[in-house]
C-alpha positions as CSV (number, residue, x, y, z in Angstrom):
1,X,-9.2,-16.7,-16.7
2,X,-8.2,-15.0,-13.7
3,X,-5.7,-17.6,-11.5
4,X,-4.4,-15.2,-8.7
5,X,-6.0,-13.4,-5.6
6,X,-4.8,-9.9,-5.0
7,X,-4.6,-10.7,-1.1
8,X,-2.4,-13.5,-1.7
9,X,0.9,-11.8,0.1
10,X,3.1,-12.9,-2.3
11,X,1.0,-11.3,-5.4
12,X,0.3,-8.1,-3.0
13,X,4.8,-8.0,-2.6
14,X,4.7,-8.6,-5.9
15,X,2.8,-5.3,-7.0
16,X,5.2,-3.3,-4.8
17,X,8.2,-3.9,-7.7
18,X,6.3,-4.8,-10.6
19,X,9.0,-1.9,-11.9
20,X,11.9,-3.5,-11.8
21,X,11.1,-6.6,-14.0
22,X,8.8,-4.0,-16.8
23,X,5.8,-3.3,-16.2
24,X,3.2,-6.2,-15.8
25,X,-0.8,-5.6,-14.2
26,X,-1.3,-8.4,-12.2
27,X,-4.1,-10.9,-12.7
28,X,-6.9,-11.8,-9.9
29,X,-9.1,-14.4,-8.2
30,X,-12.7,-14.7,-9.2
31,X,-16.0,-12.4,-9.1
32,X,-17.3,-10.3,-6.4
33,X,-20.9,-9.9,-5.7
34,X,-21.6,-6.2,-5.6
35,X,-22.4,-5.0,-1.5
36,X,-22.4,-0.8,-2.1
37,X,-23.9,1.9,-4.7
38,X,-21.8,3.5,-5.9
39,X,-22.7,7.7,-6.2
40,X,-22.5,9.6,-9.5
41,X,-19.7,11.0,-11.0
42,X,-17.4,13.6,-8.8
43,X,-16.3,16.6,-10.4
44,X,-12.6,16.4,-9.1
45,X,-9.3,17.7,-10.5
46,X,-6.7,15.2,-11.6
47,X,-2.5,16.1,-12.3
48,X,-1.0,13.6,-14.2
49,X,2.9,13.7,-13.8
50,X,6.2,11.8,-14.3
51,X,10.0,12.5,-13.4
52,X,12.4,14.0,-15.9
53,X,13.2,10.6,-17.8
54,X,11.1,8.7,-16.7
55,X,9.5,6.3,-18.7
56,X,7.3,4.2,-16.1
57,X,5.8,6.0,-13.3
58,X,4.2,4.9,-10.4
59,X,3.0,6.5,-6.9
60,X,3.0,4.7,-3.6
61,X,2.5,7.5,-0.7
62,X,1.2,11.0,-0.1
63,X,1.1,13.5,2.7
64,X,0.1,16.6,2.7
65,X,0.3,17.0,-1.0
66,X,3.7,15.6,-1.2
67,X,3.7,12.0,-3.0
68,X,6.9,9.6,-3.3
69,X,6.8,6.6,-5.5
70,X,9.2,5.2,-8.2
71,X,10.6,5.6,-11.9
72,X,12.4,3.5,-14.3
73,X,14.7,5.1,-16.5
74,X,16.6,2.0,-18.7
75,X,18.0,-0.2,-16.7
76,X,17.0,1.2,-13.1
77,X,14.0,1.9,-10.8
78,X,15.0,5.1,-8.8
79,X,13.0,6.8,-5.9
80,X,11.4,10.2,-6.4
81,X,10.0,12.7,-3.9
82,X,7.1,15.2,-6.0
83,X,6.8,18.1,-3.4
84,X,3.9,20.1,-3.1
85,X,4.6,22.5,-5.5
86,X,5.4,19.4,-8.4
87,X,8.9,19.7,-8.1
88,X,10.9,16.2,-8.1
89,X,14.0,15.1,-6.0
90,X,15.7,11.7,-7.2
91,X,15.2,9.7,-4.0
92,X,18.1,6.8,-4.0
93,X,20.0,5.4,-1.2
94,X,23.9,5.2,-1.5
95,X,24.5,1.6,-3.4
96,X,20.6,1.4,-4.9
97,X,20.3,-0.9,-7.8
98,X,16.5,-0.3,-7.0
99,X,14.8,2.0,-5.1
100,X,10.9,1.9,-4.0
101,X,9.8,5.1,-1.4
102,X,6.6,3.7,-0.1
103,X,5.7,5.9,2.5
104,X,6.0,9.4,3.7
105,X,4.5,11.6,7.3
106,X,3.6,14.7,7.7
107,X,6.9,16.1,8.6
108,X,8.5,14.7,4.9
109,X,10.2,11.7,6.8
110,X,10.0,8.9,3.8
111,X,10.6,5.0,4.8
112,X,11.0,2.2,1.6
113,X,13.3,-0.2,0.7
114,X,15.9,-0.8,-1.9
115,X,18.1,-3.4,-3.1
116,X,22.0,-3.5,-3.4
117,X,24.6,-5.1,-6.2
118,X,24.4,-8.6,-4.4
119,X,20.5,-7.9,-4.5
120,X,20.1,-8.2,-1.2
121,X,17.0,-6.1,0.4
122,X,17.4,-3.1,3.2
123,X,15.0,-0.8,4.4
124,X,16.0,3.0,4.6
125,X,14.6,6.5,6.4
126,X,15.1,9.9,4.3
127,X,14.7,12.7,6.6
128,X,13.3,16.1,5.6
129,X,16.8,17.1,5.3
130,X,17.4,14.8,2.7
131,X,19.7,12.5,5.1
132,X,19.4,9.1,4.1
133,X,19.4,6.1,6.7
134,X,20.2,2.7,5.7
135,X,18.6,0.1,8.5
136,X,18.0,-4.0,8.4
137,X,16.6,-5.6,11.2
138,X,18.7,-7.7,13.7
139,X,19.4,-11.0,11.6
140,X,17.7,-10.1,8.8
141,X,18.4,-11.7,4.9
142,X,16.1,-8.8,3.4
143,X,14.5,-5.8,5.2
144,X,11.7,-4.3,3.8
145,X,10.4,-0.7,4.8
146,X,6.8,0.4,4.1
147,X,5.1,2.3,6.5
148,X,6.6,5.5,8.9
149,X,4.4,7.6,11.4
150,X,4.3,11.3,12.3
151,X,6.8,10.3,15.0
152,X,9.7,8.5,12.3
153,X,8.7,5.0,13.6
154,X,8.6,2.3,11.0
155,X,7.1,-1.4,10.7
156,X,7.4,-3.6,7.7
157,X,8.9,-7.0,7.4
158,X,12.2,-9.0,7.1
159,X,13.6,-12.7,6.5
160,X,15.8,-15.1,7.8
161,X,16.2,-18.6,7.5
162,X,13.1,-19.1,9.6
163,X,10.9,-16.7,7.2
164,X,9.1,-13.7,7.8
165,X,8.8,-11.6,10.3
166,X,7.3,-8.3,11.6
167,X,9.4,-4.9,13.4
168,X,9.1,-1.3,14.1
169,X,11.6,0.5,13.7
170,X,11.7,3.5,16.8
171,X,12.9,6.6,15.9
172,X,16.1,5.9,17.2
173,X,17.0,3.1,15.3
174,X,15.8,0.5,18.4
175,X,14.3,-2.7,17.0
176,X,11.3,-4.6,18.3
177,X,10.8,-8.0,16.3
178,X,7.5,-9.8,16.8
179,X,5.7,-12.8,15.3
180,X,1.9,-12.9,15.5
181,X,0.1,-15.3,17.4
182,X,3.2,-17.7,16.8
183,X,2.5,-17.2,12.8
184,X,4.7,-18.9,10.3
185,X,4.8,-15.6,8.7
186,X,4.3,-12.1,9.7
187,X,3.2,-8.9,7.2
188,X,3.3,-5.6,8.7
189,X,2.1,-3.0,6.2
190,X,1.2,0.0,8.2
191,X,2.0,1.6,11.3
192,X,-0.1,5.1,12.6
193,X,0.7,7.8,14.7
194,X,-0.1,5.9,17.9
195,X,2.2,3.3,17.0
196,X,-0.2,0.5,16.0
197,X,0.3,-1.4,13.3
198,X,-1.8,-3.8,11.1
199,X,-0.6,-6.4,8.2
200,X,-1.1,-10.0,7.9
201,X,0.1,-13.2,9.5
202,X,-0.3,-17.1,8.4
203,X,-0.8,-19.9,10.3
204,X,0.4,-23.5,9.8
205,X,-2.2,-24.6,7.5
206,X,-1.2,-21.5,5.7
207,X,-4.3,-19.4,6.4
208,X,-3.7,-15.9,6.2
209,X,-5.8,-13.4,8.6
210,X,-5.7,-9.7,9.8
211,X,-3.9,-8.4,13.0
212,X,-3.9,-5.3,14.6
213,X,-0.6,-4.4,17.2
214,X,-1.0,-2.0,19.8
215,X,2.4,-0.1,20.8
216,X,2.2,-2.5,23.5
217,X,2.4,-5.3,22.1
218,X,-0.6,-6.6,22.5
219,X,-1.9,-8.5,19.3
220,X,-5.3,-9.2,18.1
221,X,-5.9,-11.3,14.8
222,X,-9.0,-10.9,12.8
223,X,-11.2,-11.7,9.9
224,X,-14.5,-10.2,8.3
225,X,-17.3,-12.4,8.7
226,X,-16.9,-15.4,6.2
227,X,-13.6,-14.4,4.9
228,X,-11.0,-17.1,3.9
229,X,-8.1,-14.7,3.2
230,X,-7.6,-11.5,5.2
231,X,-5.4,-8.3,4.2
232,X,-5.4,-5.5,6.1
233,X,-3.2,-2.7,4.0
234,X,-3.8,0.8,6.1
235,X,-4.6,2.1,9.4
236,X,-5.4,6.0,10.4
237,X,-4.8,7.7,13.2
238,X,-8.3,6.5,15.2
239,X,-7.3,2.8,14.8
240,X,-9.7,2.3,11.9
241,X,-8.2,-0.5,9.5
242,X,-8.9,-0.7,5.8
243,X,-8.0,-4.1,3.3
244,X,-9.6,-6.2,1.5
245,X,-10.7,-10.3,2.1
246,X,-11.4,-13.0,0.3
247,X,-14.5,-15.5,0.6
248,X,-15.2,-18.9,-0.3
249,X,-16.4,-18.5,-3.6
250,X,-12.4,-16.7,-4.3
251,X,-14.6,-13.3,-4.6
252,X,-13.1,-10.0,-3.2
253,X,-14.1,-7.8,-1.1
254,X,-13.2,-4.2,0.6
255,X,-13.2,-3.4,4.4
256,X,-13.6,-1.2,6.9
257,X,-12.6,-2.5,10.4
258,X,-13.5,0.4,13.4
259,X,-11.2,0.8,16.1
260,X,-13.9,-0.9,18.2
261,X,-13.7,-4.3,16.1
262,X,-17.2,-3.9,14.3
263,X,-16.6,-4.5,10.3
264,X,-18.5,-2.2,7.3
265,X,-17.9,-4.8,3.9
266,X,-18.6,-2.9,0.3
267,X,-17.7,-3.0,-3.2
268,X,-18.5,-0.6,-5.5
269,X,-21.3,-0.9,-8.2
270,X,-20.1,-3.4,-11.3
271,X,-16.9,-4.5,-9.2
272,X,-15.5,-8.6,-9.6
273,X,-12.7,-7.3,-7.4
274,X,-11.9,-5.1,-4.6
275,X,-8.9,-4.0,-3.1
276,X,-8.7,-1.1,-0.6
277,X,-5.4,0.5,-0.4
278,X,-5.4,3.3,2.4
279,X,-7.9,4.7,4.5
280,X,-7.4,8.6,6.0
281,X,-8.0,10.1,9.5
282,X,-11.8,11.4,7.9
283,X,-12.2,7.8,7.4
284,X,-11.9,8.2,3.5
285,X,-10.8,5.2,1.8
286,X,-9.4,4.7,-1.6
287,X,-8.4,1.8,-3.9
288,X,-9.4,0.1,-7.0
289,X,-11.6,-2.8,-8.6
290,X,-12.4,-4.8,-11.9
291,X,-15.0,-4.6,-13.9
292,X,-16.2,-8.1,-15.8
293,X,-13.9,-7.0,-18.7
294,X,-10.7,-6.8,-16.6
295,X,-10.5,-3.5,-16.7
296,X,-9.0,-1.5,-13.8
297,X,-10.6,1.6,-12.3
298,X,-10.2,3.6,-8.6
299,X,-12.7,4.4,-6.3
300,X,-12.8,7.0,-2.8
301,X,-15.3,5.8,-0.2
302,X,-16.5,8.5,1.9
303,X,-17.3,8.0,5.4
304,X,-20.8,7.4,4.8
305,X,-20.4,4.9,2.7
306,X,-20.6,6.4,-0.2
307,X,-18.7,5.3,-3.1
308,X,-17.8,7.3,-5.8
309,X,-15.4,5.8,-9.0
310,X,-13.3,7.6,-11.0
311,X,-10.5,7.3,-13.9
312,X,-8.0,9.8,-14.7
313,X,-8.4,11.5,-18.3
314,X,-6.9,9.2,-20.9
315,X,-6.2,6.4,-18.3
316,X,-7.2,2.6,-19.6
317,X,-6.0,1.0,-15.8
318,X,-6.3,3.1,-12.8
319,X,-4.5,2.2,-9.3
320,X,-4.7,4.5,-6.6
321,X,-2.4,3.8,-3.6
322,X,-2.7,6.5,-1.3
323,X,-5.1,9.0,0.2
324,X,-4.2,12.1,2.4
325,X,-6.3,13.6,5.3
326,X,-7.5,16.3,2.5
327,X,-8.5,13.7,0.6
328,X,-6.4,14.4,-1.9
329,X,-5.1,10.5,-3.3
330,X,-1.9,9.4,-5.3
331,X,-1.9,6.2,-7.2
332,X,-0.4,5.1,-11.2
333,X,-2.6,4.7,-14.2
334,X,-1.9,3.2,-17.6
335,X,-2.5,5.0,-20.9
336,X,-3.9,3.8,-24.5
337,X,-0.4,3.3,-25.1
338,X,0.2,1.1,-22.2
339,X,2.6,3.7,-20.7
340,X,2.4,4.1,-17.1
341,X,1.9,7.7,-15.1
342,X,1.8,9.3,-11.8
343,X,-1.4,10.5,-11.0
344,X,-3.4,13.2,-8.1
345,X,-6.9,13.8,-7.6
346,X,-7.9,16.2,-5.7
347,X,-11.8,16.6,-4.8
């Protein structure tokens, strides 16, 4: 029996560094009632890939072809940069007992965290030159890094004493600190090239919904129509949100919200769960769902709707994370051997 919703928070965090304690696919919350057809197979060419060494795989982010993500080679998770071309750099911050890359722009700016000896949590920028920027925010007890614009500004989250709470980062290092409509907990997971931002607050009954942060501050929280739980995990460069929500009978759903606040709800064909990862500036969105018999497979929506699903060759569990503006998407998938690989597809 499935016990755990994927847009719990602390189950979503939890998928972000499966790695470090061996590999584990998460369990979900209950079935979804299926909301989209899906179209017929896609001819599409997939690259399946992994780091010298490396004996787990997994890909986070991709821009422009390049994709960064991490790898476990006995007894540490490192950071990887795959360029373009398929050649790897060994991403790690001085003092990394762990490394997770999660997110890189156009210009090859990456933004992730990583923990230190005393396992304590910092965010860090690597710069196209292959400088590396260690940052926490003012106060903070763990800083985590996940999203960076075209511009080098970051958002993600950090703790304290009080709990969690949402930043950007500015190019320049400058800090701006905020907690949504006076949450008790504050999610950033993605920041576009405007400087808006999107992630997930709770309130004091421990409700989790959607906000979307203009560069001005200005916040606006937000839930699909009969959602319960609200996870917003990607935003593009027109405003338009993608995530997935929960409803009252624990089923999950993907999302669409515009820039002008209107909602499109959808699962693919078959689905029990749905969880959209990214969404690109065509308004392509990618991500993956469960079939009745647990089994894990990825999906690209198009902007008309349509749905197409897909598995890499030999893949058992499929997880895409990331979709470009080509369309080209980066995710992990898990083999008959329960080994775990890197993965493109590109239509």
């Amino acid at each position: 029996m499935w016990q755990q919703s994927i847009i719990d928070t602390s189950a979503a965090f939890a998928r972000l560094t499966r790695l470090w304690s061996g590999v584990s696919w998460p369990t979900f919350g209950a079935a979804a009632v299926s909301l989209a057809l899906s179209a017929p197979a896609h001819a599409a060419t997939y690259t399946t890939f992994d780091p010298p060494g490396s004996l787990t795989t997994g890909a986070q982010g991709i821009s422009a072809g390049a994709i960064v993500g991490t790898y476990y080679i006995t007894p540490t998770v490192h950071g990887y940069l795959r360029a373009a071309d398929g050649t790897f750099t060994t991403v790690d911050p001085s003092g990394s007992h762990g490394t997770t890359p999660f997110s890189i722009n156009r210009r090859g700016a990456i933004a992730g965290y990583y923990f230190d000896s005393n396992s304590k949590f910092h965010g860090f920028v690597r710069h196209a030159s292959g400088k590396i920027i260690s940052f926490d925010a003012p106060g903070s007890g763990a800083t985590y890094g996940l999203s960076i614009n075209k511009v080098g500004a970051i958002t993600g989250w950090y703790n304290d004493s009080a709990g969690d709470h949402g930043y950007v980062r500015a190019a320049d290092g400058t800090f701006s600190t905020f907690d949504t409509n006076g949450s008790i907990g504050t999610h950033p997971w993605a920041v576009n090239d405007g400087g808006t931002a999107t992630g997930n607050w709770y309130d004091s009954n421990l409700t989790q919904h959607g906000f979307v942060r203009t560069a001005d501050g200005t916040d606006t929280s937000f839930d699909p129509a009969g959602s319960i739980t609200t996870a917003p995990l990607s935003i593009n460069t027109g405003g338009a949100i993608a995530g997935t929500y929960q409803t009252s009978d624990f089923a999950n759903h993907g999302f669409v919200r515009a820039a002008d606040g209107t909602f499109a709800t959808f699962d693919p064909a078959g689905s029990f769960v749905t969880v959209a990862t990214s969404i690109n500036a065509r308004g392509q969105v990618t991500g993956y769902w469960y079939d009745s018999n647990g089994g894990e497979h990825g999906f690209v929506r198009l902007a008309n709707g349509k749905i197409r699903n897909f598995d890499p060759p030999g893949s058992i569990q499929t997880r895409p994370e990331s979709i470009d503006d080509h369309g080209v998407i980066a995710g992990e998938y898990e083999d008959s051997n329960q080994v775990q690989h890197g993965f493109s597809r590109t239509p």
